[in-house]
C-alpha positions as a LaTeX table, in Angstrom:
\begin{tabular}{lrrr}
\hline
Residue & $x$ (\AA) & $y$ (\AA) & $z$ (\AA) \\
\hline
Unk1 & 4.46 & 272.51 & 41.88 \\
Unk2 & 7.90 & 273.51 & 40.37 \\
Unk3 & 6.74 & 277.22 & 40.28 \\
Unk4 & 5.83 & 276.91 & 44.15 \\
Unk5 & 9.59 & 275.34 & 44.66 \\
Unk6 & 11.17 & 277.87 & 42.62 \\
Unk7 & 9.38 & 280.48 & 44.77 \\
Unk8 & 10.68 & 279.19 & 47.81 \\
Unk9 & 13.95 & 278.63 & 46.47 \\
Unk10 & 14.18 & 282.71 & 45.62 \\
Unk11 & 12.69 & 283.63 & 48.96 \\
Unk12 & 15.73 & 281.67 & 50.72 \\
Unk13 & 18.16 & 283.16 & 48.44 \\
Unk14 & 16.83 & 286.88 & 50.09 \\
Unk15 & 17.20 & 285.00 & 53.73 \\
Unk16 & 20.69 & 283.71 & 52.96 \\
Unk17 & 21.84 & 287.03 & 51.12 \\
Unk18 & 20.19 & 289.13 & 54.56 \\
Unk19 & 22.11 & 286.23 & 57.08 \\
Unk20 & 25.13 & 287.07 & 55.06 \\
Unk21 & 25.12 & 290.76 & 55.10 \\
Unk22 & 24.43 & 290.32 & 58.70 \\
Unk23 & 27.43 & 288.29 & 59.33 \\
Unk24 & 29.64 & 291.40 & 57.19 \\
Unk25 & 27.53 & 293.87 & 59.61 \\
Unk26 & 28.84 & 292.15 & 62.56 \\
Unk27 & 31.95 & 291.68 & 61.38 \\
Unk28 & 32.55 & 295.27 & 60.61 \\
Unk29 & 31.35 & 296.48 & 63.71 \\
Unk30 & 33.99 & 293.67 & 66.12 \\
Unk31 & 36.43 & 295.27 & 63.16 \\
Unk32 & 36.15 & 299.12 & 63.96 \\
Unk33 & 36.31 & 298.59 & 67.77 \\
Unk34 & 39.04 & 296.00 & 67.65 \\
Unk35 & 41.11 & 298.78 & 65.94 \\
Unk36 & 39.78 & 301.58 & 68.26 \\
Unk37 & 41.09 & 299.03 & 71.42 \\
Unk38 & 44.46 & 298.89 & 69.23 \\
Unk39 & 45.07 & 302.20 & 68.60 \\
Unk40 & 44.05 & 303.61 & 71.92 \\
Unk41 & 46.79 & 300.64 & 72.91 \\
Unk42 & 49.29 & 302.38 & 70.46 \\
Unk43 & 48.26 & 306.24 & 71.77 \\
Unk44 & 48.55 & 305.10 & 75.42 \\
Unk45 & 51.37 & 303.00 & 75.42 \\
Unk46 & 53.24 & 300.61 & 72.84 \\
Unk47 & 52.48 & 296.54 & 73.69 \\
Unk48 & 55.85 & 296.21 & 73.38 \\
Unk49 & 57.12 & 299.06 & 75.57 \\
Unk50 & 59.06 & 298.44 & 78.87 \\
Unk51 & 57.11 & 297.56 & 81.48 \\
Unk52 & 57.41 & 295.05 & 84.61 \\
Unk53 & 55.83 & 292.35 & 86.17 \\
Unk54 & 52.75 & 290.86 & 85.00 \\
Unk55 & 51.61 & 293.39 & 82.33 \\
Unk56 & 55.21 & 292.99 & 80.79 \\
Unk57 & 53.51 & 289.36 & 79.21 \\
Unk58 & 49.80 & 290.62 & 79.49 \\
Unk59 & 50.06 & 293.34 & 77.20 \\
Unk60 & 51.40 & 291.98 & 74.02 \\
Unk61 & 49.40 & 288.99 & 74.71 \\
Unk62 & 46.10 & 291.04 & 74.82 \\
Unk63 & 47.49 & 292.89 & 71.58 \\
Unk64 & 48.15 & 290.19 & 70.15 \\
Unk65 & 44.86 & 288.52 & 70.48 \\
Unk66 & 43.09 & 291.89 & 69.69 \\
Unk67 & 45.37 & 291.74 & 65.85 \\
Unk68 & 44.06 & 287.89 & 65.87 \\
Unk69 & 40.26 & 288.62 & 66.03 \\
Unk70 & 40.72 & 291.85 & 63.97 \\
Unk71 & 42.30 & 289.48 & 61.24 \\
Unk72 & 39.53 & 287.41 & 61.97 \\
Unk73 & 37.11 & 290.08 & 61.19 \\
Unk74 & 38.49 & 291.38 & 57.80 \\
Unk75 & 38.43 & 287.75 & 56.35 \\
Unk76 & 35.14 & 287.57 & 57.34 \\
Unk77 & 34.09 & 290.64 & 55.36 \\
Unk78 & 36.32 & 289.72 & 52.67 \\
Unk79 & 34.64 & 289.06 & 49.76 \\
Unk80 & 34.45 & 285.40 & 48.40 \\
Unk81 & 34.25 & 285.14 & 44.85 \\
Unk82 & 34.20 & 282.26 & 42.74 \\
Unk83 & 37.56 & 281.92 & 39.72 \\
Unk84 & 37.08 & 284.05 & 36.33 \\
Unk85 & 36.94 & 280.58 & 34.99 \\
Unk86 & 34.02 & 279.62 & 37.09 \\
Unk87 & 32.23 & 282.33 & 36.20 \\
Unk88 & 32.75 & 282.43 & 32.64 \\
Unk89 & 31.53 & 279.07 & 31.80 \\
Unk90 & 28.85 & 278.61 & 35.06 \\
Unk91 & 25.05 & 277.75 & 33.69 \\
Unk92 & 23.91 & 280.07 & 37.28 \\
Unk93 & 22.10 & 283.27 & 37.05 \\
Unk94 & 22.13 & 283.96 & 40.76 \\
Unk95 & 25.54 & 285.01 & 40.91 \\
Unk96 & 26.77 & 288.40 & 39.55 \\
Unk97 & 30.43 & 286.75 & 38.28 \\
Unk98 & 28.44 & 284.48 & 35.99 \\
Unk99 & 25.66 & 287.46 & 34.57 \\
Unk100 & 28.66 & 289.44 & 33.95 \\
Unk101 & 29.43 & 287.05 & 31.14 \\
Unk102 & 25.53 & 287.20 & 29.57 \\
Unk103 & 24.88 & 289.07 & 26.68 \\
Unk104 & 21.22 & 291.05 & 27.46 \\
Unk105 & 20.01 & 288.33 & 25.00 \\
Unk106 & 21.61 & 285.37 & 26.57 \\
Unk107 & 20.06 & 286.30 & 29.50 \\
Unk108 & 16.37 & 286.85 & 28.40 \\
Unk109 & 17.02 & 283.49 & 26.63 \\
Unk110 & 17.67 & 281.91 & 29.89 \\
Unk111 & 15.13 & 283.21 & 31.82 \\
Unk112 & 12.47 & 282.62 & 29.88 \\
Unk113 & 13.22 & 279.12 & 28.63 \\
Unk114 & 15.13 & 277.96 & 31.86 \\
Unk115 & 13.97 & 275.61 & 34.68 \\
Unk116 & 15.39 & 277.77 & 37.17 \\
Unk117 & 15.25 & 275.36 & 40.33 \\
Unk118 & 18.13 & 273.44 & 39.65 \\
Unk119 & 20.41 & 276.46 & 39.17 \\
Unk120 & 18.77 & 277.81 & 42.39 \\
Unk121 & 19.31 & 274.95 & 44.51 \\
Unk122 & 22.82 & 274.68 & 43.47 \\
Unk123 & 23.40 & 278.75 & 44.62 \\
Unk124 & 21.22 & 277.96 & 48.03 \\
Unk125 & 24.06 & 275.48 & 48.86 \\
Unk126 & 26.96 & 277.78 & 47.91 \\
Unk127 & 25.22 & 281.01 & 49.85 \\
Unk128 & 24.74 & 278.79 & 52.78 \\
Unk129 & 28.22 & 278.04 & 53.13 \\
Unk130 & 29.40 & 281.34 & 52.33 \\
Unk131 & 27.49 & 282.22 & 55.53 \\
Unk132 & 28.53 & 279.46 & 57.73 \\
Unk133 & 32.00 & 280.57 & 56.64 \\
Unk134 & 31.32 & 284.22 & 57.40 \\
Unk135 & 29.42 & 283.47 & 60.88 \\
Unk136 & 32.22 & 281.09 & 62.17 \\
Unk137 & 35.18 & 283.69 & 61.76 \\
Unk138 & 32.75 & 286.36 & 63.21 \\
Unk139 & 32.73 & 283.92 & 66.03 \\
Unk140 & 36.20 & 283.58 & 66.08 \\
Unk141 & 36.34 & 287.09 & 65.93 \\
Unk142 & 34.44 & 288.11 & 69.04 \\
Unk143 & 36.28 & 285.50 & 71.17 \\
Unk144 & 39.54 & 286.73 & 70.48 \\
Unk145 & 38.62 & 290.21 & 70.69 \\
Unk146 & 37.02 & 289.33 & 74.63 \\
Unk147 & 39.50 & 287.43 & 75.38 \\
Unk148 & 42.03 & 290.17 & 74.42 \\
Unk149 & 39.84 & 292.53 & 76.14 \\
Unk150 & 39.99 & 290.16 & 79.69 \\
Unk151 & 44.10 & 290.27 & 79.33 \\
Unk152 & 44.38 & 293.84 & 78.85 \\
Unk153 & 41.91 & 294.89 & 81.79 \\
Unk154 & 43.83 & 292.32 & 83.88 \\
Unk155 & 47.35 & 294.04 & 82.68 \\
Unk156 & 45.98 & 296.90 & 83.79 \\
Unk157 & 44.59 & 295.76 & 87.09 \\
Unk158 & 47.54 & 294.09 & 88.26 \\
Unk159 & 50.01 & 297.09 & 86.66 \\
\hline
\end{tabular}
């Protein structure tokens, strides 16, 4: 029965590591045409040049928002990783900062005369909120950068 849980438990650690490498995919992707939007903004005209009327607010606030949700994106693909300290004296196997600690022999040790599961279900919890972390400033992310988007096609609609 403990075998089957600790089966389960590994086959959610691949779902959570794939949910999380989706969330960097997306993020990377909002990320290169957030800056493409940007520097097409710098190429064709500065946000901050002198203009009149409406787009004389509607272009640095579309900029701006566009810098917001590409912020957004980097912290999203930013790595997270856990203090040296953490990682140095951590009983988990699942994460690389605490293997890089193990000797080879520490490690066979562990696996072989380990109940896994605990350790497991501990690093399901983390990896889940690594990705709810990662997902929600995605989110953020893509709102900005639409939002942005909106201002700067109304800038230059109305000029």
């Amino acid at each position: 029965m403990a075998n089957d849980a600790t089966e389960t438990a590994w086959r959610l650690h691949g779902l959570l590591i794939d949910w999380i490498a989706k969330a960097d995919g997306k993020a990377g992707q909002a990320l290169l045409v957030q800056s493409a939007v940007l520097g097409a903004l710098g190429i064709f005209g500065s946000p901050t040049a002198t203009r009149s009327g409406p787009s004389s607010i509607l272009v640095p606030v579309g900029a701006a928002l566009l810098v917001t949700a590409a912020a957004c994106s980097a912290l999203a693909i930013a790595p997270i990783l856990r203090s040296k300290k953490a990682a140095r004296t951590g009983d988990e196997i699942a994460y690389f900062g605490h293997l890089r600690s193990r000797t080879r022999e520490q490690l066979e040790r562990d696996l072989l005369e380990s109940d896994l599961l605990p350790m497991l279900s501990g690093q399901l919890i983390v990896l889940s909120d690594i990705a709810w972390s990662k997902f929600r400033w995605v989110r953020r992310s893509l709102l900005l950068g639409i939002a942005g988007a909106v201002v700067l096609v109304a800038a230059a609609v109305v000029g």
